[in-house]
N, C-alpha and C positions, 0 to 999 in steps of 0.2 A: 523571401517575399511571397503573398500571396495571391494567387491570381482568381479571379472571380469563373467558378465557376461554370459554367452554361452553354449546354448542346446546342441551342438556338443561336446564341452569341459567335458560337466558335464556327458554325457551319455556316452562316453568310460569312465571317474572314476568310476561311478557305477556298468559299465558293470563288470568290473575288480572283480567284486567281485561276488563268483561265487554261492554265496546264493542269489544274487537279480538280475544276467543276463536274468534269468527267469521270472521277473517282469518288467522287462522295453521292450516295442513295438519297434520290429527291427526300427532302426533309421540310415539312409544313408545318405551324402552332397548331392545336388542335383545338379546331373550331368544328363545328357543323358539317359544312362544304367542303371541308380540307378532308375530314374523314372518309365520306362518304363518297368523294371524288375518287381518292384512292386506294379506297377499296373496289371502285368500281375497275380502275384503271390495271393494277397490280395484282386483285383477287388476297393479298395477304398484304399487311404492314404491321409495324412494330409499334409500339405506345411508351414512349419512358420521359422521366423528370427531364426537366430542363436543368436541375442540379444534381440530380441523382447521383448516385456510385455503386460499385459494387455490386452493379446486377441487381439494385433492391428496386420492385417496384414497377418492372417492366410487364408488360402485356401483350400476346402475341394475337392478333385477331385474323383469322381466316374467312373471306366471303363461302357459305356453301350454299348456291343457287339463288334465287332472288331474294328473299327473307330471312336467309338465317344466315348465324356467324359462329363462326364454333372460338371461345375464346381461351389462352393458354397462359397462368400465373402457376410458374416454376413450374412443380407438377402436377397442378391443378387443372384441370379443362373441364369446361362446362358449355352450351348450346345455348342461344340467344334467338328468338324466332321474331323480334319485334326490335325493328329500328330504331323506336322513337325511345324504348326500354334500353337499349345499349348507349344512346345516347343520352340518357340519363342518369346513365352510371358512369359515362367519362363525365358528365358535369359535375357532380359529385365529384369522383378522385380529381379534376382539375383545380378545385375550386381553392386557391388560394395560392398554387404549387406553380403551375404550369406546365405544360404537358408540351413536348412534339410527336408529331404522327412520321415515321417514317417508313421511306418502301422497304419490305423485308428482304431479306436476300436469301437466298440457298444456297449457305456454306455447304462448301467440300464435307467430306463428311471421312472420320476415320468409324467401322466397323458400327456404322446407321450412329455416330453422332459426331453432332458438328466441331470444327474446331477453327480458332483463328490462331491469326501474332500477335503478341506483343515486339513490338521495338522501340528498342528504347533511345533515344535522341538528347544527345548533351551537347554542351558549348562550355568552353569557359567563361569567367567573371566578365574579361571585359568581351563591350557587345557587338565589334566586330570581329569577334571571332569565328571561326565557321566551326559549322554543323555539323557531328558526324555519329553514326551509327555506335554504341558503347555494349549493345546487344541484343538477344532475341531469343523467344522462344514458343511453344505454341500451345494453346490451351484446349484440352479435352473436353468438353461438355459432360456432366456426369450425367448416368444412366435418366432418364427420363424427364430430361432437363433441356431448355435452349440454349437458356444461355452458359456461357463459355465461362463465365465469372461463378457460375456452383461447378468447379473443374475437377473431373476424377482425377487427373493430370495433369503434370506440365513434362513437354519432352520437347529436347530440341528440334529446330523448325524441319529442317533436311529430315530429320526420322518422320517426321510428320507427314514429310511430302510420300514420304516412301510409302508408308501404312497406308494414306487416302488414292497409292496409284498414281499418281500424277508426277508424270516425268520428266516434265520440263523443271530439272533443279535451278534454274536461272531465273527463275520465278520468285528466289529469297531477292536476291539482287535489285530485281525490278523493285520488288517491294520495300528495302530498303531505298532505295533511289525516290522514291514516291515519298514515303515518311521523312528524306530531309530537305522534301521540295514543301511540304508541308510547314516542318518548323522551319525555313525560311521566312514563310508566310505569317505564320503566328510571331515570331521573331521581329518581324516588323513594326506589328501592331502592339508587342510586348519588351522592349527593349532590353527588361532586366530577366525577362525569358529564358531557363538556363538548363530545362529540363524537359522531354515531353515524351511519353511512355504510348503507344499510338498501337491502337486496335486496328489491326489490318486484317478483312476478309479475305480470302479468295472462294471464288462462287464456282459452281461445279461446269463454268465454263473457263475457268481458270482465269478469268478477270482478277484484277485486285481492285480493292474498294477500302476507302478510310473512313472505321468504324465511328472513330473518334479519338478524340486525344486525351489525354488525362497530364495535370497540372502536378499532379504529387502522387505518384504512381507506386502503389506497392512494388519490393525491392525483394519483398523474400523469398518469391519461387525461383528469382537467379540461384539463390544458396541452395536449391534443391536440384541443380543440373550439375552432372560431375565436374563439367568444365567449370571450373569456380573463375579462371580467367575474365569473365565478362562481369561478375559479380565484383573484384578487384578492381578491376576499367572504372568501374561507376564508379565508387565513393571516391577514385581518384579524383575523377572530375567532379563531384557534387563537394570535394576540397579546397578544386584549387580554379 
């Protein structure tokens, strides 16, 4: 079955829940005021589809002092010195699509580039069954890239924590414990809900934050981690 969809949709259900409103990065439609508030508020936020995937599409915008904005697609960056001109090009890319504006975060970082998790969250058929972690791994940003989805890599999470420094190994845990507080949530409001692949931040204060969820989650970087164990896990459960 297929689920609709949409970063705006899916971030008021989680907000709703008020043990993980605290984990998901204030997230606005992108209007006018919504932009321009938080950029005042945050100095950087993120720009992406309301339906998007794949990292296609997103826009990273930096405030630099009162009038200008320095703006970042994949590895492209360019200067914006005129408000009303930046605002005229998200009407443009808005127009027809839908856009949200969100706060950026400042992922941890391995060797100056950022990375997140993936985890991946199953259930069986029927829909009292509970939720449980099936696997995980972490994404490398490639070389002059943001986002995590153009990935020079994928290595499991714990190698991950190791290379970005950060020593609190208890940190995967927390994070899985967050993503199946999450598809709890979405499980509610999705009944026949049986899968959900969950971009998890941690910010270089070692916060975790919920990227986002994905509906139908690419499955192939699991087959590229030795442990092939967790790559088995899934199609068990996406069977039975």
């Amino acid at each position: 079955m297929l689920f609709k969809r949409d970063k705006w949709l899916q971030y008021r259900i989680l907000r709703k829940g008020s043990s993980l409103a605290g984990r998901l990065p204030e997230t606005q439609l992108l209007k006018k005021n919504a932009l321009t508030n938080m950029l005042l508020h945050y100095q950087s936020v993120v720009l992406k589809p309301r339906n998007g995937s794949y990292g296609r599409d997103i826009l990273f915008i930096k405030r630099n002092g009162a009038n200008a904005y320095r703006i970042h697609n994949e590895k492209k960056a360019f200067t914006m010195t005129d408000s009303d001109k930046l605002l005229k090009l998200f009407r443009k890319k808005n127009r027809g699509r839908g856009y949200i504006v969100q706060r950026r975060l400042q992922l941890a970082q391995i060797q100056h580039k950022p990375f997140d998790i993936r985890i991946m969250v199953q259930r069986q058929k029927s829909s009292s069954s509970t939720w449980i972690v099936t696997g995980s791994y972490a994404k490398v940003a490639a070389h002059g890239y943001l986002v995590t989805n153009v990935a020079s890599r994928t290595i499991p999470v714990l190698e991950a924590l190791k290379l970005a420094r950060i020593g609190d190994r208890s940190l995967l845990v927390k994070a899985e414990q967050i993503a199946l507080l999450a598809a709890t949530r979405l499980g509610e409001r999705y009944p026949k809900l049986r899968q959900v692949g969950f971009d998890i931040g941690i910010d270089r204060n070692c916060r975790i934050w919920i990227i986002e969820g994905n509906y139908q989650p690419d499955l192939r970087p699991f087959r590229l981690l030795k442990d092939s164990s967790m790559h088995r896990r899934i199609l068990w459960y996406k069977k039975h």
